[in-house]
C-alpha positions as CSV (number, residue, x, y, z in Angstrom):
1,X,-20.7,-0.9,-21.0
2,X,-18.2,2.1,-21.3
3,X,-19.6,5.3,-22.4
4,X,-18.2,6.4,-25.7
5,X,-18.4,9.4,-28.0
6,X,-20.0,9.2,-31.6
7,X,-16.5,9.3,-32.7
8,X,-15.3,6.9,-30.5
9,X,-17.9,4.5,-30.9
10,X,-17.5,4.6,-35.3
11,X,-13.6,3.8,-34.6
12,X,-14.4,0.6,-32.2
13,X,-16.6,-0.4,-34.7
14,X,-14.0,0.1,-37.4
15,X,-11.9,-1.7,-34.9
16,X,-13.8,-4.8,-34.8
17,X,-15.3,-5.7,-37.8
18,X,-12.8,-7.7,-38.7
19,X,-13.4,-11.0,-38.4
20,X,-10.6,-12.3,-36.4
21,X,-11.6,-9.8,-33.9
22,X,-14.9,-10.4,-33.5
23,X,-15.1,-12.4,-30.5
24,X,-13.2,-9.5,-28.5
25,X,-15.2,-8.3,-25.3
26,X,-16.3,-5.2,-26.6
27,X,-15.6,-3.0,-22.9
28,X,-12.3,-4.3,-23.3
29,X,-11.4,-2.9,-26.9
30,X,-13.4,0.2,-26.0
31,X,-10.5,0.4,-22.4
32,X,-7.7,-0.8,-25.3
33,X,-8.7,2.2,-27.5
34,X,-8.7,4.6,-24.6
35,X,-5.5,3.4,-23.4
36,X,-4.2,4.3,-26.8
37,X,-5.5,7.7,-26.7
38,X,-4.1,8.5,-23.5
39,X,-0.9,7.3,-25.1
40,X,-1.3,8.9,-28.3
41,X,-2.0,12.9,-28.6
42,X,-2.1,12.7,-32.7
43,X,-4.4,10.5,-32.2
44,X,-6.8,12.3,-29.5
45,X,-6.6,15.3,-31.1
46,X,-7.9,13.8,-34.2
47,X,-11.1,12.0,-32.4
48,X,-11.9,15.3,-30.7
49,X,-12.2,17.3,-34.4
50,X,-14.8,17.1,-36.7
51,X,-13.0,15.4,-39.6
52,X,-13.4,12.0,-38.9
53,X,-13.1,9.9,-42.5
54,X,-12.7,6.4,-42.2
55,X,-10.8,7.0,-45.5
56,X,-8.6,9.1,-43.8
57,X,-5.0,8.2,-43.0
58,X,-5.3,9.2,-39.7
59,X,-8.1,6.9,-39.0
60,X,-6.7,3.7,-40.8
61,X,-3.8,4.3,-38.5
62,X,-5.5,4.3,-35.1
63,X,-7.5,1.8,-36.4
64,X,-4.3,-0.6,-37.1
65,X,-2.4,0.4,-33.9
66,X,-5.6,-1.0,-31.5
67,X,-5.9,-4.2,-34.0
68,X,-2.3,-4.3,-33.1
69,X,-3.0,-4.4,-29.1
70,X,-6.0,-6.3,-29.4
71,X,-4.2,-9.3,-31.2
72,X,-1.2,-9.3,-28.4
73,X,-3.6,-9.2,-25.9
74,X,-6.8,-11.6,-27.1
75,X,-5.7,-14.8,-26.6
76,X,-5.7,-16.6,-30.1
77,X,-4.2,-18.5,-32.6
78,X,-0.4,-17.0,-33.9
79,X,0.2,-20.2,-36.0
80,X,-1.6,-21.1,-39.2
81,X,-4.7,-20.3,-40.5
82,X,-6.9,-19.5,-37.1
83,X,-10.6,-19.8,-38.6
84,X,-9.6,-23.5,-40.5
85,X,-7.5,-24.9,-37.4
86,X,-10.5,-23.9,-34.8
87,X,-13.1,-25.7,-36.9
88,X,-10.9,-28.6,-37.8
89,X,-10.0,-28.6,-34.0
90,X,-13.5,-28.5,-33.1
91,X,-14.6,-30.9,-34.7
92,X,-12.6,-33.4,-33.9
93,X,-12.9,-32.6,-29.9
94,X,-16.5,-33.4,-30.9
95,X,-15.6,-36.9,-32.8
96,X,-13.0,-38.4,-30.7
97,X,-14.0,-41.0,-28.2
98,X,-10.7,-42.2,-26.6
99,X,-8.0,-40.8,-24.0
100,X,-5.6,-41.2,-26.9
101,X,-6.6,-39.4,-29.1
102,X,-8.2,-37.0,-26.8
103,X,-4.3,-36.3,-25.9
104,X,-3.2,-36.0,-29.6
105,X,-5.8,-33.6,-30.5
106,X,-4.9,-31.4,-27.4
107,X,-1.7,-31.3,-28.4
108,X,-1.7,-30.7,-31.8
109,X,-4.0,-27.3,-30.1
110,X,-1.2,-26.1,-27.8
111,X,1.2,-26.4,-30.6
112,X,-1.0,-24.4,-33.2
113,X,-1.5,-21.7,-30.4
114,X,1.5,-19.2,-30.3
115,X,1.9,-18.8,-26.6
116,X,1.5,-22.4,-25.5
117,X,3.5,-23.8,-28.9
118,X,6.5,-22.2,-27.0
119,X,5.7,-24.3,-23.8
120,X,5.2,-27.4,-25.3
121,X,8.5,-29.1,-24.5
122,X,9.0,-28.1,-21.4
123,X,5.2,-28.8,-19.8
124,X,6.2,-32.1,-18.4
125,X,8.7,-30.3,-16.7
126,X,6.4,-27.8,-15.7
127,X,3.9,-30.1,-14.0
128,X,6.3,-32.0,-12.3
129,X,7.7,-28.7,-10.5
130,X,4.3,-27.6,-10.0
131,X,3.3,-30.8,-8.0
132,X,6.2,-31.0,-6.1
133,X,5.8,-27.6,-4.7
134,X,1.9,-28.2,-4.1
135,X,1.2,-32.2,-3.9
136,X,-2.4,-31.8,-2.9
137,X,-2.9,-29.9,-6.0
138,X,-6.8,-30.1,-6.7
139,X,-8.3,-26.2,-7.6
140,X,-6.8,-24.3,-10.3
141,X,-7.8,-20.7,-11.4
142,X,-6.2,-19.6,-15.1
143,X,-6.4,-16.0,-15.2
144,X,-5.6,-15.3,-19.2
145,X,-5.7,-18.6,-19.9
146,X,-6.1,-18.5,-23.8
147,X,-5.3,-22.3,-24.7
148,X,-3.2,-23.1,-21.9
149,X,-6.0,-25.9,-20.3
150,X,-5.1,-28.5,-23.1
151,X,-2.2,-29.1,-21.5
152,X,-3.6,-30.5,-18.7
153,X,-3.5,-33.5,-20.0
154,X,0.1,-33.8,-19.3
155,X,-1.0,-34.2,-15.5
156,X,-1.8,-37.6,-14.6
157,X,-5.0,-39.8,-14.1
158,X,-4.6,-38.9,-10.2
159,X,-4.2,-35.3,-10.5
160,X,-6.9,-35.1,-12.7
161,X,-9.8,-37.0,-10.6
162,X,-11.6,-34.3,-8.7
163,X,-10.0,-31.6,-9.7
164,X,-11.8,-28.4,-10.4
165,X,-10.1,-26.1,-13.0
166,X,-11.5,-22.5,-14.1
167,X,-10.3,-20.7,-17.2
168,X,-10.4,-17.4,-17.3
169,X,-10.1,-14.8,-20.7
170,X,-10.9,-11.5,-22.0
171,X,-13.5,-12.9,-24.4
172,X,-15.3,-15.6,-25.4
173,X,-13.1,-16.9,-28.8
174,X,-11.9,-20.0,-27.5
175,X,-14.8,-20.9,-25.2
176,X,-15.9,-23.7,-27.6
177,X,-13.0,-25.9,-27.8
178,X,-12.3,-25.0,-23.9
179,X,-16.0,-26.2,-22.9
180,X,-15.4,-29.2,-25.4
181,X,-12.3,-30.2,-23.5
182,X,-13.4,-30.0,-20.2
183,X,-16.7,-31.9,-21.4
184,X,-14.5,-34.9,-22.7
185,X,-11.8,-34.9,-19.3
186,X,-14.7,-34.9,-17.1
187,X,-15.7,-38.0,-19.1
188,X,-12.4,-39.6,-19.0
189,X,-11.3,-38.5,-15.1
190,X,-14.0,-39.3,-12.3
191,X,-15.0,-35.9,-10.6
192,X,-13.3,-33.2,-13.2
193,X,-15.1,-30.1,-13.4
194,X,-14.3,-27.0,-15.6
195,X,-15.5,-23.9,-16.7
196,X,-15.3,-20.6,-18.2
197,X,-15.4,-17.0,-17.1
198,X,-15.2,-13.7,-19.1
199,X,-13.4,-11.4,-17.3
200,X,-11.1,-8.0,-18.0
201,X,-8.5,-7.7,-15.5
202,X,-7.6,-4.2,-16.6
203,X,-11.3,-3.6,-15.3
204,X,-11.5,-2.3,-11.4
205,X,-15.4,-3.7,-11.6
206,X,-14.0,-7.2,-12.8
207,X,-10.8,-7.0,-10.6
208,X,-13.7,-7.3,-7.6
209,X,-15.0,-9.9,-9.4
210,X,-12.4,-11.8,-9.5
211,X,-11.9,-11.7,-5.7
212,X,-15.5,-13.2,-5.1
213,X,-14.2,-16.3,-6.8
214,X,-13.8,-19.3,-4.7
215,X,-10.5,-19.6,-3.3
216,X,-7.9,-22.0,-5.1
217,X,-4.8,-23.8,-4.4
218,X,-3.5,-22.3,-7.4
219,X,-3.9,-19.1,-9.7
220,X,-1.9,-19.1,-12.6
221,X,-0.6,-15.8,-14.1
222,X,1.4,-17.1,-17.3
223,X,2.7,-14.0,-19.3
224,X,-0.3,-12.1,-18.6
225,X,1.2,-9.4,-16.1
226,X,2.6,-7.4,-19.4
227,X,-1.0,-7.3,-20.8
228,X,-2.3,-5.8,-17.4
229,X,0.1,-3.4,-16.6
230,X,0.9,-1.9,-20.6
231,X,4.4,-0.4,-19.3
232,X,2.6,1.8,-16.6
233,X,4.3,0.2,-13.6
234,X,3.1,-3.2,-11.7
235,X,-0.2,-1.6,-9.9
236,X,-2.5,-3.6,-12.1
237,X,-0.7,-6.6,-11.1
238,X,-0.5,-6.3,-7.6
239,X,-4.3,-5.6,-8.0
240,X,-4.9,-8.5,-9.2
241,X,-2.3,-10.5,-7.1
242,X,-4.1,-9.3,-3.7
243,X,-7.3,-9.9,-5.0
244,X,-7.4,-13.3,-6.5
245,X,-8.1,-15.6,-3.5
246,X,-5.2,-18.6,-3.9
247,X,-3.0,-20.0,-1.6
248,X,-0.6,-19.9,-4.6
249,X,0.3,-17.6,-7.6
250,X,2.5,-18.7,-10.3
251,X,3.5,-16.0,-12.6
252,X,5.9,-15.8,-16.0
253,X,7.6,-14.3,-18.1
254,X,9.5,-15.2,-21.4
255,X,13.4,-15.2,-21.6
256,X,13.6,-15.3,-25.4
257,X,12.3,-12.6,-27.8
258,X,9.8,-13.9,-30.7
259,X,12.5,-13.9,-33.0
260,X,14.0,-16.8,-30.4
261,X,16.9,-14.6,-29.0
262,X,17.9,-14.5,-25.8
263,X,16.7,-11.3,-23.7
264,X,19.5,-9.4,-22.5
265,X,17.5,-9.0,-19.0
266,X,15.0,-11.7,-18.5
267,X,14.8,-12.0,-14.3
268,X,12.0,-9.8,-13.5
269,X,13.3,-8.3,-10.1
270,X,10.5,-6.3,-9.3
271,X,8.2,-9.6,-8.6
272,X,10.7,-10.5,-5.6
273,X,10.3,-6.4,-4.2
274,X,6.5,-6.3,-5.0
275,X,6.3,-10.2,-2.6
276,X,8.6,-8.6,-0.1
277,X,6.7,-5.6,0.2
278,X,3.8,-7.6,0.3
279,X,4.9,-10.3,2.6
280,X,4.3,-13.2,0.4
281,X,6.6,-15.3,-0.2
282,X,8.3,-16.2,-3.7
283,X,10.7,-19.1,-5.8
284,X,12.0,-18.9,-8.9
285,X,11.9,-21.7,-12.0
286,X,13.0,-21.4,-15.3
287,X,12.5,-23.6,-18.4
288,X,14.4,-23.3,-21.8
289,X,12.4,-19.9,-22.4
290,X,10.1,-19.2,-19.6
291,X,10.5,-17.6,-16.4
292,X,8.7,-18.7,-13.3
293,X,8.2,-17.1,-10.3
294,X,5.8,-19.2,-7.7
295,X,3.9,-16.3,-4.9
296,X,2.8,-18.2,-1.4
297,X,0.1,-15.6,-0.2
């Protein structure tokens, strides 16, 4: 756990409490908070007095600023009512007892979920790029992966016999429905095996972690590099990208603002310099509002 002040430790509390936030990996909020310090000199001036009021403006502020990060970050529902459409999602991954409806249900998941509901139709289109570029595609590692494993039911019944898929987050708020999915694929597609992993990537301690995984054909990166590297340059990133052991990376970006506007620059040309630099080599795809670029290490 990260050491923490008095101070400190009341405004993570603060932090937290709220429900919807509850699930967070604490060491992550508490490297969230810091971040925002660092950021922030009202702000670590205040912790460092003595007039800490959780009635305070000052404090409410902070407090609402890391909520802020945290929700951008933690991987959860944007759409709806999260607590209602998690129950009502869980409990009908528990019910169901067909392919169909196994595929319905997911679904209905990736739309609810804000980062996946703007991937839903283009996913087809996603898989079918993916397997062309690796056919023998059978071990897949899902750093940030949020929601994103429901849509492996797009692949098909081939893809999906033996393959081994790891999902990995920040906390532990979605590991129910993920364990439920992988629970009911593995009884629908011979030889499927999944599983979960807590990890912070913005950690050094997990960053080595991560690179005692078993390697993978595949490591997916979707939208995630922006949450590791918080406008401080691409270090945290390439960290990561030496570290996770995969023959392939696939990494992304969106090219449309969440109001749905266009970006003005959405090619991210600092991916192709970092793979150069690196010697790796790297292809670009692009859906109607996703950038891909796809790293051979």
């Amino acid at each position: 756990m990260v050491a923490v002040s008095s101070n400190q430790k009341l405004m993570v509390d603060a932090i937290l409490i709220k429900k919807e936030l509850s699930s967070v990996d604490r060491s992550f909020a508490i490297s969230e908070f810091k971040a925002f310090l660092m950021r922030d000199s009202i702000a670590k001036k205040y912790l460092n007095s003595k007039k800490i009021n959780p009635r305070s403006k000052e404090f409410k502020r902070i407090v609402s600023a890391v909520r802020s990060k945290l929700r951008r970050a933690h991987s959860m529902f944007g759409v709806g009512n999260r607590s209602l459409d998690y129950l009502r999602f869980a409990d009908e991954l528990s019910e169901l007892a067909s392919l169909t409806h196994l595929k319905n249900v997911s679904k209905k998941i990736l739309i609810a979920h804000a980062s996946s509901s703007e991937r839903v139709e283009d996913y087809q289109v996603f898989y079918k790029w993916i397997i062309s570029k690796i056919p023998k595609l059978q071990t897949v590692l899902d750093l940030g992966a949020g929601l994103h494993p429901f849509s492996l039911v797009y692949l098909t019944k081939s893809k999906l016999q033996g393959m081994s898929y790891t999902a990995v987050d920040i906390n532990n708020s979605e590991k129910e429905l993920l364990e439920l999915l992988f629970s009911k694929l593995a009884l629908f597609y011979d030889g499927f095996e999944g599983n979960s992993k807590i990890l912070n990537l913005t950690n050094s301690k997990d960053i080595k972690l991560l690179g005692s995984l078993k390697s993978v054909d595949l490591a997916l990166m979707l939208k995630l590099t922006d949450h590791l590297d918080r406008g401080n340059g691409h270090k945290q990133t390439e960290k990561v990208l030496n570290a996770v052991a995969a023959s392939f990376v696939l990494i992304s970006f969106p090219t449309v603002t969440r109001s749905g506007k266009p970006m003005r620059y959405p090619q991210r040309k600092w991916v192709e310099l970092l793979c150069k630099r690196l010697e790796y080599t790297v292809e670009k795809f692009e859906t109607s509002n996703e950038l891909f670029y796809l790293v051979q290490k």
